[in-house]
C-alpha beads as a LAMMPS data file, in Angstrom:
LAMMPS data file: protein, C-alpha beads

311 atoms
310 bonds

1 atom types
1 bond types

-500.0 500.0 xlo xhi
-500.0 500.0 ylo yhi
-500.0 500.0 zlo zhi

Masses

1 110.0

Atoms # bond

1 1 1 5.409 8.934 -14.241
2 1 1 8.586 10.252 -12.632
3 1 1 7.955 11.119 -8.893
4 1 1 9.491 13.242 -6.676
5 1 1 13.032 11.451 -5.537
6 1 1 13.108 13.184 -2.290
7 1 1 9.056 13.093 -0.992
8 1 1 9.554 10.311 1.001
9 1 1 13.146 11.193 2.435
10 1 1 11.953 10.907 6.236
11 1 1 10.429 7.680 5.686
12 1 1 13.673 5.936 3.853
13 1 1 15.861 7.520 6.731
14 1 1 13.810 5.413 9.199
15 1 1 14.250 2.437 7.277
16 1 1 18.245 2.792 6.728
17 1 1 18.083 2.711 10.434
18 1 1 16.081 -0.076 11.171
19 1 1 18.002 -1.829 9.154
20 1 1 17.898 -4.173 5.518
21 1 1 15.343 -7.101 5.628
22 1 1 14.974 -9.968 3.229
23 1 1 12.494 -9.005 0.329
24 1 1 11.009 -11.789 -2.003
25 1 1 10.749 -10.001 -5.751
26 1 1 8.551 -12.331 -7.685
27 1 1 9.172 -11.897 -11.589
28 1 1 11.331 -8.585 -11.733
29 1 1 11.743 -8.872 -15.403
30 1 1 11.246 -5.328 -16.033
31 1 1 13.471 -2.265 -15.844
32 1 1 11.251 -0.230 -13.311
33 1 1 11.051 -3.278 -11.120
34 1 1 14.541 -4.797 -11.020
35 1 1 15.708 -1.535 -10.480
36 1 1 13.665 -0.980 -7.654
37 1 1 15.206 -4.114 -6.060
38 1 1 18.513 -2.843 -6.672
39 1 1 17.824 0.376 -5.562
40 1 1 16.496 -1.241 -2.265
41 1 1 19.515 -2.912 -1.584
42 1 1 21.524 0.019 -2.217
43 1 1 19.983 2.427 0.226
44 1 1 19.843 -0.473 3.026
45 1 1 16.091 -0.812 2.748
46 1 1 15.820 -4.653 2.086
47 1 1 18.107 -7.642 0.896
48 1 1 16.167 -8.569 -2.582
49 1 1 15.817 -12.283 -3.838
50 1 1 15.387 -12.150 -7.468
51 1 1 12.627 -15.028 -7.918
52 1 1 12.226 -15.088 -12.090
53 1 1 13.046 -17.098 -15.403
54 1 1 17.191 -17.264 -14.838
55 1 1 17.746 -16.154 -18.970
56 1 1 15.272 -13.584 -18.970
57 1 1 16.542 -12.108 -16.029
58 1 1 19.931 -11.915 -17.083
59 1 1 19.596 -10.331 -20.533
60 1 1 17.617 -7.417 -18.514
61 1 1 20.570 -7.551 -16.305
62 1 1 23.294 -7.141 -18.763
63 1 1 21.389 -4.656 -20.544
64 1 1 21.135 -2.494 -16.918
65 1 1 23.900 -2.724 -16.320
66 1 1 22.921 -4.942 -13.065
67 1 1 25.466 -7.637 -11.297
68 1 1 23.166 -9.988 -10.585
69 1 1 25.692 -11.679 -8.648
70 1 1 25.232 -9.691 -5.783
71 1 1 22.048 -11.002 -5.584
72 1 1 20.670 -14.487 -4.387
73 1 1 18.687 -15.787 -7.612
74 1 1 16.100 -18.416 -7.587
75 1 1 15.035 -19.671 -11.025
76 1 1 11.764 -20.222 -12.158
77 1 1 9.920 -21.444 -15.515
78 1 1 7.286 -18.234 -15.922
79 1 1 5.752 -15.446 -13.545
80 1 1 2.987 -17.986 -12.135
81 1 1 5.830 -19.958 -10.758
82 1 1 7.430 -16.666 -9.794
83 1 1 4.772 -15.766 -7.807
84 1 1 3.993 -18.620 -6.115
85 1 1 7.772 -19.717 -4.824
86 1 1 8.203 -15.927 -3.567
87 1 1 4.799 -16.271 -1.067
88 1 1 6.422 -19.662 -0.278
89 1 1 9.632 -17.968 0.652
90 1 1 7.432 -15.505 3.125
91 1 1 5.462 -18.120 4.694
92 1 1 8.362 -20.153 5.099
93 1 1 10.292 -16.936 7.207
94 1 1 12.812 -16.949 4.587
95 1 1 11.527 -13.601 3.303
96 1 1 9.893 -10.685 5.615
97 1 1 8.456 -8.596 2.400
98 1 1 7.075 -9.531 -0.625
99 1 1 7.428 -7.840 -3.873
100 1 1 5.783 -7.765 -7.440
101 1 1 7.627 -7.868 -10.398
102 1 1 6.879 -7.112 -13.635
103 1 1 3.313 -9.346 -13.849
104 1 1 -0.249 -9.112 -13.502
105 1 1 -1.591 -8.046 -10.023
106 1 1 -4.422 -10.733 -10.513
107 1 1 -1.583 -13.539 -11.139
108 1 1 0.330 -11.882 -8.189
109 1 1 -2.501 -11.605 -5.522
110 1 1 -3.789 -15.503 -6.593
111 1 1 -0.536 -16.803 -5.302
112 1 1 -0.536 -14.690 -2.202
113 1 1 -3.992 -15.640 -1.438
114 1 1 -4.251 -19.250 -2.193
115 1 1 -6.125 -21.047 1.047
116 1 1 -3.744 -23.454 1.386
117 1 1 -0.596 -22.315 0.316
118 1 1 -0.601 -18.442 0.070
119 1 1 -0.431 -15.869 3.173
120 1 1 -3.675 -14.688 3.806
121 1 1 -4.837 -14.324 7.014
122 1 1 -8.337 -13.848 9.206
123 1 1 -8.612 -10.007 8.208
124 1 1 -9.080 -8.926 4.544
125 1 1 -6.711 -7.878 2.557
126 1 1 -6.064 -4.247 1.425
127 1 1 -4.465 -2.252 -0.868
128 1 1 -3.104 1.429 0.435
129 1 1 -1.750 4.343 -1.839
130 1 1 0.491 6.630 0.165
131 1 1 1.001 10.209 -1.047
132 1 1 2.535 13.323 -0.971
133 1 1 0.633 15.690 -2.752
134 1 1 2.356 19.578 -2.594
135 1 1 -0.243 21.373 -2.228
136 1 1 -1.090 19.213 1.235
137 1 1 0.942 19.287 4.214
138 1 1 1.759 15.882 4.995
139 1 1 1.113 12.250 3.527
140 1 1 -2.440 11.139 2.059
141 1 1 -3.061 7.899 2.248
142 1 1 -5.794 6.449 0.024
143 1 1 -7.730 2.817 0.520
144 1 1 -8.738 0.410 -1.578
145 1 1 -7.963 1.163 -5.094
146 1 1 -6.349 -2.082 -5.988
147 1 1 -7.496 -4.845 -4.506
148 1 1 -11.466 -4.536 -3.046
149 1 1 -13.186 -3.798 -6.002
150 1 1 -16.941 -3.466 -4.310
151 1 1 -16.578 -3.827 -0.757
152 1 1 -19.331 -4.313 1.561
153 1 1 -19.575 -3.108 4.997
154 1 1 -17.370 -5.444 7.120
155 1 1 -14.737 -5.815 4.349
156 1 1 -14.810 -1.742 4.744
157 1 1 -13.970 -2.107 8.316
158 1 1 -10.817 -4.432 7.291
159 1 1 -9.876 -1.729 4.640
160 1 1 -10.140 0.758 7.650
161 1 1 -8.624 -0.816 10.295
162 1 1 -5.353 -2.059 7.614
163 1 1 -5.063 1.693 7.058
164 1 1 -5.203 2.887 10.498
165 1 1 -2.226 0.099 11.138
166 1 1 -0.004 1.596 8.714
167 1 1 -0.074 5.207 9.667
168 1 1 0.482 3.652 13.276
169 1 1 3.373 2.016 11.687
170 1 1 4.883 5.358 10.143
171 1 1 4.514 6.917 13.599
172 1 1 1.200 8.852 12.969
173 1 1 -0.681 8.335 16.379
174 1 1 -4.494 8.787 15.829
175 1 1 -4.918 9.320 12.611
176 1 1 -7.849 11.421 11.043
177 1 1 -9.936 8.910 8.699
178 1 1 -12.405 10.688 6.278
179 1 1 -15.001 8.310 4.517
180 1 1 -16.043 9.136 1.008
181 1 1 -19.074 9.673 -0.624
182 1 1 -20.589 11.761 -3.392
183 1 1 -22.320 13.544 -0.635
184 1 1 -21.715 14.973 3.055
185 1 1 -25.141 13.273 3.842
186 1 1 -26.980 10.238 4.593
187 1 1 -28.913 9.323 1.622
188 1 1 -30.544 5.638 1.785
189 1 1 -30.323 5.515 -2.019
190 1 1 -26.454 6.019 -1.936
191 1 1 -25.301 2.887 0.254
192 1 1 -21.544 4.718 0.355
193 1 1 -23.141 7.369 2.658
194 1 1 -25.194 4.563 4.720
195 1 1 -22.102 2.489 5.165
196 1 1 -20.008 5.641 6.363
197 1 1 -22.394 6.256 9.148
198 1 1 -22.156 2.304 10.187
199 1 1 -18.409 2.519 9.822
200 1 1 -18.469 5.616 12.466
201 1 1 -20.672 4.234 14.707
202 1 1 -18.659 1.321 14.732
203 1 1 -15.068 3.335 16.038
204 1 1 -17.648 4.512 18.604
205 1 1 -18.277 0.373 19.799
206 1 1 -14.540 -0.403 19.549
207 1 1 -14.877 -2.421 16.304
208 1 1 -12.293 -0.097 14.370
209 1 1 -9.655 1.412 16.961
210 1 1 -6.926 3.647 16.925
211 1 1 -8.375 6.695 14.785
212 1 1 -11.124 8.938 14.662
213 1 1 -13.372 8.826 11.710
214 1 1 -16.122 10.648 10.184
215 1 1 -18.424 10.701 6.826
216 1 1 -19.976 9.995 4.683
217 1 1 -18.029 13.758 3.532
218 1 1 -17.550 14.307 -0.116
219 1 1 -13.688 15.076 -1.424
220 1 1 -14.187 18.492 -1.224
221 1 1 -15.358 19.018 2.435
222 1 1 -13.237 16.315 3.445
223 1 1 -10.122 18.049 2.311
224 1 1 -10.464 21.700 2.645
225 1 1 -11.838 23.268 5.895
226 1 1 -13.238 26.073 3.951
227 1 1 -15.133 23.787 1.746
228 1 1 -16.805 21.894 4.907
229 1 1 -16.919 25.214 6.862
230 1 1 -19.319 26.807 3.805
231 1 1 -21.811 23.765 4.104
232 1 1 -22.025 24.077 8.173
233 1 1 -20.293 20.815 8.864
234 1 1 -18.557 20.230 12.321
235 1 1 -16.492 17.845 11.982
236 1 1 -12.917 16.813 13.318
237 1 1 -11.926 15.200 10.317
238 1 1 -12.919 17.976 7.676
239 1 1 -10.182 19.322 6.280
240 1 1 -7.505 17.886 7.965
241 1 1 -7.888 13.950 7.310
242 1 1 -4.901 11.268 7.173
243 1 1 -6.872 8.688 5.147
244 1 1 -8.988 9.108 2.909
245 1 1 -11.361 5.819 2.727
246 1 1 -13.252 5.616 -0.846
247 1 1 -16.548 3.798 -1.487
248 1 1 -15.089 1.006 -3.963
249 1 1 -11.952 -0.013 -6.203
250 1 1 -12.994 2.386 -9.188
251 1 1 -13.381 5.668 -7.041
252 1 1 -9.882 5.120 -5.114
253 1 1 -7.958 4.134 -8.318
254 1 1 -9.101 7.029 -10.245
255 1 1 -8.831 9.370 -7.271
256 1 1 -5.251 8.243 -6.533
257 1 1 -4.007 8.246 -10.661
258 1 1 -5.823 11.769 -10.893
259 1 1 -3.542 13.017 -7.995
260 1 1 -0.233 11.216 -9.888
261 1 1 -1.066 12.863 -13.187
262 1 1 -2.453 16.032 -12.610
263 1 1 -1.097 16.983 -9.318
264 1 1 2.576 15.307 -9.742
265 1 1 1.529 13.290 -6.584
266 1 1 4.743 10.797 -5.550
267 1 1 3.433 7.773 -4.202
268 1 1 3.841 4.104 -2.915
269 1 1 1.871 1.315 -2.718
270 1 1 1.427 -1.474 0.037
271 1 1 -1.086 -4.503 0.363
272 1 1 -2.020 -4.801 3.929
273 1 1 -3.347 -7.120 6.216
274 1 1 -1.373 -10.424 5.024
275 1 1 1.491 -12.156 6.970
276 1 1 3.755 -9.995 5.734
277 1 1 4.081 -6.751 4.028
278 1 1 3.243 -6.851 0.081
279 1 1 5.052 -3.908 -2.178
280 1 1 1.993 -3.208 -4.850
281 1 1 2.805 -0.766 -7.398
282 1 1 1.596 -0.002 -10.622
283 1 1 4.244 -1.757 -13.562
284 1 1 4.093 1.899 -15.025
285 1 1 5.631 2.905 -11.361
286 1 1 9.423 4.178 -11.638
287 1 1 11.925 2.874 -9.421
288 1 1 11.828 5.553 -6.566
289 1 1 7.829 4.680 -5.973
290 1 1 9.184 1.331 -5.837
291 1 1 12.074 2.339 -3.375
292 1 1 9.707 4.290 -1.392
293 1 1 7.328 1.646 -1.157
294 1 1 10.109 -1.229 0.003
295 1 1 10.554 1.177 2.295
296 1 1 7.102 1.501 4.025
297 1 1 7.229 -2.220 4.039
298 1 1 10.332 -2.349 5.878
299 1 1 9.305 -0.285 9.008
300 1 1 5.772 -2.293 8.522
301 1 1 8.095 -5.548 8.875
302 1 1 10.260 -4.330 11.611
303 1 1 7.519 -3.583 13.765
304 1 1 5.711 -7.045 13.022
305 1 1 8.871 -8.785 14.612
306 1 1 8.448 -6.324 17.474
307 1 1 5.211 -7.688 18.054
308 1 1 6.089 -11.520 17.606
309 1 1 5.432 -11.615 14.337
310 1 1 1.734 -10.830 14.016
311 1 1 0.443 -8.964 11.265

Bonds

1 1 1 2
2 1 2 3
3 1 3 4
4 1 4 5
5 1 5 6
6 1 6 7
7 1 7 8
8 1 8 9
9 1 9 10
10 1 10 11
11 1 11 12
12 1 12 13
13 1 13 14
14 1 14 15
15 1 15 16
16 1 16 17
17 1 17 18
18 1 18 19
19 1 19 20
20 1 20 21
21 1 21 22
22 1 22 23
23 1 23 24
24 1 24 25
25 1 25 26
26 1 26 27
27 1 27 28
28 1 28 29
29 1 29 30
30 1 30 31
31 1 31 32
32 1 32 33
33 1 33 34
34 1 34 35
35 1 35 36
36 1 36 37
37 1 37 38
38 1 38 39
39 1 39 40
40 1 40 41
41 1 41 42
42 1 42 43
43 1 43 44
44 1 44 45
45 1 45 46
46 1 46 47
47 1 47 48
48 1 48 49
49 1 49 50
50 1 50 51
51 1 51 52
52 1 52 53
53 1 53 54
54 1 54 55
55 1 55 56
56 1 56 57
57 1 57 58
58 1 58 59
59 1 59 60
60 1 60 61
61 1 61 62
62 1 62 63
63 1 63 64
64 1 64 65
65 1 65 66
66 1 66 67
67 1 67 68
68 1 68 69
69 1 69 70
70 1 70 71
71 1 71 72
72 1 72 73
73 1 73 74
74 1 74 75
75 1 75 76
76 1 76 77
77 1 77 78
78 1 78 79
79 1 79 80
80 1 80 81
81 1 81 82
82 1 82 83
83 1 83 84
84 1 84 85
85 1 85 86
86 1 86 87
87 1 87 88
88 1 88 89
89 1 89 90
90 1 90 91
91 1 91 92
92 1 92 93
93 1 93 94
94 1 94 95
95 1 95 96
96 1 96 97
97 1 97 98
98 1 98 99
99 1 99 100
100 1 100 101
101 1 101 102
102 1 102 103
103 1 103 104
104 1 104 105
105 1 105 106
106 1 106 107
107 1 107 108
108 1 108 109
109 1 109 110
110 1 110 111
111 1 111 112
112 1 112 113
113 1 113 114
114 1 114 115
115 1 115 116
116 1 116 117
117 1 117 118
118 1 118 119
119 1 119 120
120 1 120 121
121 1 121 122
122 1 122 123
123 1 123 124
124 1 124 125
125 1 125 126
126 1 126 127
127 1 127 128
128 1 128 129
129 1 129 130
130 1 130 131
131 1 131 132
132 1 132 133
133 1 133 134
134 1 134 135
135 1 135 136
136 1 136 137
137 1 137 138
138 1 138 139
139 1 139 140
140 1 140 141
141 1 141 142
142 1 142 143
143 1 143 144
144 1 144 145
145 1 145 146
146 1 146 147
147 1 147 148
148 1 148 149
149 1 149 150
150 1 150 151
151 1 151 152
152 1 152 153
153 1 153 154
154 1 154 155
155 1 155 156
156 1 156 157
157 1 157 158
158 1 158 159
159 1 159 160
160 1 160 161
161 1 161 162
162 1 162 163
163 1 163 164
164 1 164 165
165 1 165 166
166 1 166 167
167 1 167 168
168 1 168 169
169 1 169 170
170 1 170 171
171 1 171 172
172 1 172 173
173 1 173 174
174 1 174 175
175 1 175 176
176 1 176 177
177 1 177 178
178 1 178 179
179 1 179 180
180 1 180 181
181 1 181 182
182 1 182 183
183 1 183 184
184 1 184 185
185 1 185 186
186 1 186 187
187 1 187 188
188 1 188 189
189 1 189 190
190 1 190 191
191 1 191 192
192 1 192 193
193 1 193 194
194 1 194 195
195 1 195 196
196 1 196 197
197 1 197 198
198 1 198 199
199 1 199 200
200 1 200 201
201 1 201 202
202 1 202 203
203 1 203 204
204 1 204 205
205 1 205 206
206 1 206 207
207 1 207 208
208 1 208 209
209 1 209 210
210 1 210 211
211 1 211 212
212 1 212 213
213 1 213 214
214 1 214 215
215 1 215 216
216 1 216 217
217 1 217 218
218 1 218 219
219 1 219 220
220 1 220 221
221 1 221 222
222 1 222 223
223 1 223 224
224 1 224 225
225 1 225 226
226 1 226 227
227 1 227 228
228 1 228 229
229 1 229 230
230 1 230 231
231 1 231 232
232 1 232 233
233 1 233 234
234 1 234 235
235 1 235 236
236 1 236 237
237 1 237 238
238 1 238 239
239 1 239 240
240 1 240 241
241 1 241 242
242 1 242 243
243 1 243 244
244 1 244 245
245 1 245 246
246 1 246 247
247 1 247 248
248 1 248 249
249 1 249 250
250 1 250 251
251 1 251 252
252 1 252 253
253 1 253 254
254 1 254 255
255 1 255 256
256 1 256 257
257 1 257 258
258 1 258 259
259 1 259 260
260 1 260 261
261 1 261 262
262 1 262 263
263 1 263 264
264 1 264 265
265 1 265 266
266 1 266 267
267 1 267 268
268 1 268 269
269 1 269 270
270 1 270 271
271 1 271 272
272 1 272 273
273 1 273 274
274 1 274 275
275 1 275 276
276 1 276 277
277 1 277 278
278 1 278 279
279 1 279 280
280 1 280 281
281 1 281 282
282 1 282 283
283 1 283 284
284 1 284 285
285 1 285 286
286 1 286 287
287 1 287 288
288 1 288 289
289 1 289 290
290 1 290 291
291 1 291 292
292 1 292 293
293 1 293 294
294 1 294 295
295 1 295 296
296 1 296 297
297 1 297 298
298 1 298 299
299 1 299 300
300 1 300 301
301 1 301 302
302 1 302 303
303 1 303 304
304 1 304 305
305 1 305 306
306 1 306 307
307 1 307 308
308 1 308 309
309 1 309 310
310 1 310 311
């Protein structure tokens, strides 16, 4: 899918600014994501470190077009080993982000979240989509459709609060969180709408922070005011939300590929809540999601050295 080169123009201007950071790029033996590196350290973004089997990565070079010479290269047997020695370069403080290559998200996330040797930390892990859909005035972002895939109620607050960090990060204040159901109310049989409610009344005791939330509201009330105006909901989130929170893995990865395909959504993907910043995209993802996406992680990485390096 070819995105829009320019959707995320504001966001890459703030990162050209802030300056290049070191990015880890475990396994970018593909052309999407070795371009994406490049493309990185052409616009400023990061400083990539190519972590992948040395022959493999040079034939996909030379083919490119790519001086890999410009790069530090760390060679590696296969993509498990990939993986695993570019967390160890971001737990080490060698590397600020971490990327994925061209290999399986499961193989990916196992190194990053090894107990012992990966960088997980107390909070759970999360997977956001940001997007810029036209026909909405300013960026969507869309939680957990990669990594959660049936969270319960506390790992839902994680999700939440990871989300509500990353607008924070992009410079959105107190952002407007819309939980999802099938419905707008509470129905006991439906434990997406009974979850919302806790999740609310949980902002309202301090346990989420830093955004106001309502739901359970279905997609269509929670994105058009007319739509929540014709069912007679009040509500400061209808029609105007910042994140959109989804009930489990399967609702938030179709909602988000629906908006790619049919509505030419550009997008970027980001894992949150680990040591550092993760760059998760799709291996079907072009090279200016990837781009975009680096660059999301740099301002996230920026502002965790701001803060003494918490996540």
């Amino acid at each position: 899918m070819i995105h829009d080169t320019h959707a995320f123009d504001d966001i890459l201007q703030q990162a050209r600014q802030l300056g290049s950071l070191p990015m880890a790029v475990a396994h970018p033996c593909s052309r999407e994501s070795l371009l994406g590196a490049v493309e990185a350290a052409e616009n400023g973004i990061a400083t990539p470190i190519l972590v992948a089997p040395l022959p493999r990565l040079q034939k996909l070079a030379d083919e490119l077009e790519v001086d890999l010479g410009r790069f530090e290269c760390i060679d590696v047997e296969h993509s498990h080993a990939a993986a695993e020695h570019a967390v160890q370069l971001t737990r080490d403080g060698y590397a600020d982000i971490l990327m994925k290559g061209s290999l399986h998200t499961d193989e990916f996330m196992s190194a990053a979240l090894a107990r012992e040797t990966g960088i997980r930390t107390d909070r759970r892990i999360s997977h956001v989509w940001i997007m810029k859909v036209a026909s909405y005035p300013r960026y969507l972002f869309i939680t957990d459709a990669a990594v959660n895939i049936e969270p319960d109620l506390m790992t839902k607050r994680d999700i939440c609060q990871n989300a509500i960090d990353l607008t924070h990060a992009l410079g959105i204040v107190c952002p407007k969180v819309a939980i999802l159901a099938a419905v707008e109310t509470i129905n006991p049989e439906m434990r997406s709408t009974l979850d919302a409610a806790a999740l609310c009344k949980m902002a309202e005791r301090g346990q989420i922070t830093g955004a106001i939330l309502d739901g359970p509201l279905a997609f269509d009330n929670a994105i058009s005011k007319e739509a929540a105006d014709s069912k007679g909901i009040v509500s400061p989130v209808a029609g105007d939300p910042d994140i959109l929170l989804v009930p489990d893995l399967e609702a938030g990865n179709m909602l988000g590929k629906q908006l790619t395909y049919l509505a030419q959504a550009a997008s970027a993907g980001i894992v949150m809540g680990a040591r550092v910043p993760m760059v998760l995209t799709s291996r079907a993802d072009d090279a200016s999601g990837r781009l975009a996406s680096s660059a999301i992680a740099n301002l996230l990485a920026h502002k965790r050295r701001l803060a003494g390096g918490r996540p």
